[in-house]
Each structure stands twice: as C-alpha cells, then as structure tokens.
VEXVEX-143810 format. One record per residue (C-alpha): z, x, y negated; residue in one letter. Coordinates in steps of 0.02 Angstrom, whole numbers, plus 50000, padded with zeros to 5 digits. Layout:
BEGIN
ZXYA;...
//
This chain:
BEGIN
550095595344991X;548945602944873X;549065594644691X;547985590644555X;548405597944408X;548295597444199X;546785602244138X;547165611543984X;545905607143893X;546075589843889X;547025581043740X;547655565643837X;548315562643999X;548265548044144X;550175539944157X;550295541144340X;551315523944333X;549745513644257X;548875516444438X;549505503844580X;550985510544678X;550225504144818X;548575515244771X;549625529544703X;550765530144868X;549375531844980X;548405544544874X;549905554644890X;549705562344694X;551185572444651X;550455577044453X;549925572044316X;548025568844323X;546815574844147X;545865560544099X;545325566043920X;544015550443871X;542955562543788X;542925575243899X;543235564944050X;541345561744135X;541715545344223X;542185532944111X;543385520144182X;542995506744066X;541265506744141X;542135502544320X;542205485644397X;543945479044398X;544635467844512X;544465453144428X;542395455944415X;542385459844583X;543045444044643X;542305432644515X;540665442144595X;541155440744755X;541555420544752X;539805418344662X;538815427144817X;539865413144948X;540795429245033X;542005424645161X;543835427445138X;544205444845182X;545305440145317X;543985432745395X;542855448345371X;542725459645517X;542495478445445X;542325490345601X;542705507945550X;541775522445665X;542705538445691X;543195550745799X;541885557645900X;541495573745998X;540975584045853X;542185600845793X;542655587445637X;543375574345778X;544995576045690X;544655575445527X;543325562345564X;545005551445625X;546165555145478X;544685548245371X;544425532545451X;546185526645481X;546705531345299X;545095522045221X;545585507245348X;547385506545291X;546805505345117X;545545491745186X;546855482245279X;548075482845117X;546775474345005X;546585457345159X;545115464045262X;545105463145468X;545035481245506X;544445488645674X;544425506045734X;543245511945871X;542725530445943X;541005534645960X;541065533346149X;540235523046306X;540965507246246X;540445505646065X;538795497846114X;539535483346218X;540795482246073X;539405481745942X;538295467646034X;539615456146090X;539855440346013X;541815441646029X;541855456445953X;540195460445860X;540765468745673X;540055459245482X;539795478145421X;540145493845500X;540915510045391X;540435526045500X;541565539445465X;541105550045586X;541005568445536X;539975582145595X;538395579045721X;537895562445770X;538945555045599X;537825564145476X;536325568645573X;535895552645542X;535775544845737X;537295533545725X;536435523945575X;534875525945697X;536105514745827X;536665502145683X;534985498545639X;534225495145798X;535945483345819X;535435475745649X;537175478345616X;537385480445416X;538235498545374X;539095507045225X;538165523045173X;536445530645179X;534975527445310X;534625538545446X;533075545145385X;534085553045221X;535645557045319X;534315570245434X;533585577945248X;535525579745183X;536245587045345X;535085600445370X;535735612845217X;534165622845212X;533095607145180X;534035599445082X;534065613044948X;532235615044952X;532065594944904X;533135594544764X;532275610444695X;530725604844726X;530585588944691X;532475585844601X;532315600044480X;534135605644528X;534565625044515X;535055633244705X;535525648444777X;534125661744850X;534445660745034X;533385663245208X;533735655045379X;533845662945533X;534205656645704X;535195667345841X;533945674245933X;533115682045777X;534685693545787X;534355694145980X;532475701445986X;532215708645833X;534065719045836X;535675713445736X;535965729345640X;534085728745594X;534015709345525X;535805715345430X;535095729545347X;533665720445289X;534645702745251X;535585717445106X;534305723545068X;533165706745017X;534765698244948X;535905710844888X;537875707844884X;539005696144895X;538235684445024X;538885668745095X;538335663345267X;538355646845326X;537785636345488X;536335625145429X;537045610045478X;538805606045502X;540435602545382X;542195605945317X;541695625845311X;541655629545494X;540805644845526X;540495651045358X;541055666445292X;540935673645118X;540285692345129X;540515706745011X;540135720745137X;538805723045241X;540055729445364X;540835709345379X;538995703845416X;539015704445591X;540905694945617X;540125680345493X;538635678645594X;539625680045763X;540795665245666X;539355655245618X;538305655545770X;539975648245866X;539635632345769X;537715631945766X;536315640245828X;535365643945652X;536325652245529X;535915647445324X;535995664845229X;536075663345029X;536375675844902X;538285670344842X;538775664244665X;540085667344545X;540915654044456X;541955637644473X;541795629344619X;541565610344580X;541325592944673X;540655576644616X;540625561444707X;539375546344670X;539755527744742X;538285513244713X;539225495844671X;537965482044684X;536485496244640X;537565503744509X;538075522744515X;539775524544472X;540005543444456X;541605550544483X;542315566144356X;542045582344431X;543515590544525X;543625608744523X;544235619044677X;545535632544633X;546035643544816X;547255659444806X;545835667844906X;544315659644806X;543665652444970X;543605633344994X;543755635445212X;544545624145305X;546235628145308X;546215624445101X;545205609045144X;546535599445267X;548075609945271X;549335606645126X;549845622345029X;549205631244868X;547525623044832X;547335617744667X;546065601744601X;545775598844420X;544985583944370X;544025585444261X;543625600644303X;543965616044163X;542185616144101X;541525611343932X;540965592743901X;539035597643911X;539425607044068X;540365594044156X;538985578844097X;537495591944171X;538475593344321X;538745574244334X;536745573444315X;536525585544435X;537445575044598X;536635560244523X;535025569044534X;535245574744699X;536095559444784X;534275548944717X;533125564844739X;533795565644943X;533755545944946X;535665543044982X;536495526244971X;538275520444937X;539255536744931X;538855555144940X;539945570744877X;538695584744785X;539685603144800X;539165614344663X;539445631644602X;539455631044407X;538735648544347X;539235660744195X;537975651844090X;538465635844150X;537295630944248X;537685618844424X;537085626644575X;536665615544702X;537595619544854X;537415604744980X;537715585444991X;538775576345098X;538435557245176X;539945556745245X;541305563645130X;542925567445185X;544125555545152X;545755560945207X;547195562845080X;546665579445039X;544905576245014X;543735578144863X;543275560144826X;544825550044842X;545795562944731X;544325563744618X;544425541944619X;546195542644594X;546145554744449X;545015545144345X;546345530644369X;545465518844517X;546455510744648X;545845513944823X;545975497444874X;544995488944759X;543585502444757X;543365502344927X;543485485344948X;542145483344815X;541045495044924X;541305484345060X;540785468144966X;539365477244889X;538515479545050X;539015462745117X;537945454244961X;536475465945003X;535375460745156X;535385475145246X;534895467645417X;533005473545410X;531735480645535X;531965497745595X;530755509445534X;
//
C-alpha cells in the first residue's frame, strides 16, 4: 500500500513500536511516521488517553461497552458503495476490538424496521455511508426523525458541505478562508448554448490550468485536471457521468494537503496535516484506494507557520459550515503559503488508505481508543432532540 513517509524536515521521529500493535496492525503503517513536537501541529499530549476517557466515561453512568449497541451504516447505492463498505467494517473492527456490540446494516428497505424495533433498535448510529444520501445530509434527516442519536454532523450542515460550490462561497464569505475562482454550470448549459462555445469562453474567463469537478459527489469521480483546452470537453463528458452540474475552478499550484478535525466532548482535536505526494500530481481515485506509489507525509513538508494556518483554516471551516464530530478539510497550500480551501468532507474516508486514520496514526493515536472516545462522546451528549 501506499506509505507514509519521513518528513525531512522534522528533527525527531514517532517509534512505530510506542503505538499499540493492535492499532498499528490494523492501520497497516509500513514507515516511520514525522512527529517533530515543534513542528508537529497536533499535539498528542493535548489528546485524551485512555485512562481519561474511562475515568470520564464511568463518571457520566455509561453502560459497559458490551452492552452498547453501535450500528454502523454503509454501503448504499451511491458510485462510493464500495468504499462506503471498506469504511464501515474497518471502523467497526476497530470498534469491536476496543468491547463495543458492533452492527453492520446497508442502507436498504429494511433499515427502518431495523432502526424502530425494540429487539434491535441501535444506542448510537455511525453512518458511513459515502456519496448521495450519506453526505447530502437525508440519512441524518432519517436518524433524527427516529430520534436515534448519530456520530457526525446534522443534516442541515451535511446539505451546505456537500454541495462544493456552496460550500466555498460560506467559508469565504463568512469563514474568511482563501478559495479558488471557479463558475458552475449544469449540462444543459453545454446543451443550448453550444459546448465549444461555453469552452472557449470557460478559457477565456479563467485562463489555464483548470480543474473540473462535479458539485457534489466524492473520492474524485468525475474530475479531471485540465491544461488544454483541447481535454475540456472529455472532463466535462467525465464529470457530467457522475452529476448533472459540473464545478469549474481556476486550478492551483502547490502541495496538496488534508486535515482532519474530531470534537471529543466539545473539544477539537485537530489532527497534523498530511500531504498528498502522486507520480502524476493528481489525487483520483485510483491513488485514493488502490495501493501503489502514493506518498503521505505527516506533517506535511511545510513550514511551522504554514502548517498552524492550515490547521486554522479546517478548524475555521469545519465551525464556519457548522460540522460536528469529524470532518476532513482538503487544501491546496499556494507559493506564498497560503491554504486554499478546496472542499470539506462529513463523511471522511476511512479505509486503510484514507486521509484521517493515517493522519491519527501518524501523530501516535490508537484507533481504538479514539474512536471509541468518539463513540462515548456522543453517548454523554443528549442528542435525542426535536427535528427541526
């Protein structure tokens, strides 16, 4: 699989054998992590251990985790259905390691029945589902109206993050973040107003390289990074397959970088940010889920002021978009240093080539125990409350 490596820059290194093997050997790490403490934006130390979490966890009255019924969501009929799986088995393996009851059901005709049933009815739900209907925000819709209590954001913000276009406008606007020029143009713009036309003038108003996108979707379907007008009409062809409004923004140079945020008991925990390394410079899908020669450095190769303002930034943009419990921020970090805001996730991968978990892993937490203290987080919160 892909690996994360050294980052050069940093003085001091993570000993792989101070993390869990039980952590390490599902994370699947195969180098040395960078974990400078200067340099290193998330600082460990600042993490509730195990220990805190249980003493914390005993004082709220918490059941037992074996008697705690965590129902995992995934799968789906979304292009994602696959990776939407791989995610929720791997975070319920890790969930089932540290004591909880783990169950795994699709988002099908049954999950309703399933979800109101005494015999059956879930103490917290984790929806992992990828793609429409997981990030759109109408599953969370569905828990609420179950006043079922859930693991990540509410419906409401899962619509604002999903639709890319939107998004970037709110944390400009009102989030002060730095984003990409870009228009949006649906299909049958292309259709009635003439492709060549719309192409000429998308060049001409943007200039060179473009990357085109579909507004709303994940893992890079559809998108295409352009550095000819003559590949314009293939990536629009390749975007439209996956959505019927395609996201046009004037493409950035730089190092492509992640951060992920996680809220324990109201507390962001902010995870260092992992830097993307492709042979081709293109973070598609293949790089995402297939192993080969994608590289992650964590910390990312940036200067300590540029990694902290990046850190801000995904902070700034998981409040700014009102996002709970987890969200992943994907940034382009410019010659002068600056994070541009590319979108934000409410449902981040978490296979064992994802962003997050390698990102957790690098700064030295055990998978277990963090998700686990997700789960208890939530479970100490009421979050059985009217729908509105």
């Amino acid at each position: 699989m892909a690996t994360i490596k050294d980052n050069p820059s940093s003085e001091a290194t993570t000993d792989p054998d101070s993390l869990s093997e039980e952590g390490e050997a599902h994370a699947g790490q195969t180098a040395t992590v960078a974990a400078d403490a200067d340099s290193a934006v998330a600082d460990k130390a600042d993490a509730p251990d195990a220990s805190a979490s249980a003493d914390a966890a005993a004082s709220s009255a918490l059941r037992p985790r074996g008697e705690t019924s965590v129902l995992i969501i995934c799968g789906g009929l979304s292009h994602e259905r696959d990776i939407s799986l791989s995610s929720g088995h791997r975070v319920g393996g890790f969930l089932e390691d540290a004591g909880w009851q783990v169950n795994y059901h699709d988002m099908d005709s049954d999950l309703l029945q399933y979800l109101s049933d005494p015999a059956t009815r879930p103490d917290v739900v984790w929806p992992l589902l990828h793609g429409a209907n997981g990030e759109d925000g109408s599953i969370r819709d569905i828990l609420e109206m179950e006043g079922l209590p859930y693991i990540g954001s509410r419906a409401k913000a899962s619509r604002t993050a999903w639709s890319k276009p939107i998004a970037k406008n709110v944390v400009r606007k009102l989030g002060g973040l730095n984003t990409s020029h870009s228009v949006t143009l649906p299909e049958s713009m292309f259709r009635e107003l003439g492709a060549s036309k719309v192409i000429e003038l998308l060049v001409d108003s943007l200039g060179l390289p473009l990357f085109v996108k579909p507004t709303m979707g994940g893992s890079a379907l559809g998108c295409t990074f352009v550095t000819d007008a003559k590949q314009l009409p293939q990536a629009m062809v390749s975007c439209f397959a996956y959505g019927e409004v395609a996201l046009v923004e004037r493409a950035i140079t730089g190092a492509e970088v992640s951060v992920s945020v996680l809220e324990i008991d109201g507390e962001p925990l902010v995870l260092p940010p992992l830097e993307i390394v492709t042979p081709n410079g293109t973070y598609d899908y293949d790089a995402r889920y297939t192993p080969g020669p994608t590289d992650f450095y964590v910390p990312a190769r940036l200067p300590a002021e540029v990694l902290k303002a990046t850190q801000d930034a995904a902070l700034a943009a998981h409040r700014t978009l009102s996002l709970r419990d987890l969200s992943r921020t994907d940034f382009i970090v410019d010659a002068d240093g600056i994070p541009q805001f590319l979108e934000s996730n409410v449902t981040p991968g978490m296979t064992d080539t994802s962003l997050l978990p390698q990102a957790a892993v690098a700064a030295g937490y055990d998978l277990s125990d963090l998700y686990s203290q997700l789960v208890e987080s939530v479970l100490r919160q009421d979050r059985v409350q009217p729908h509105r």
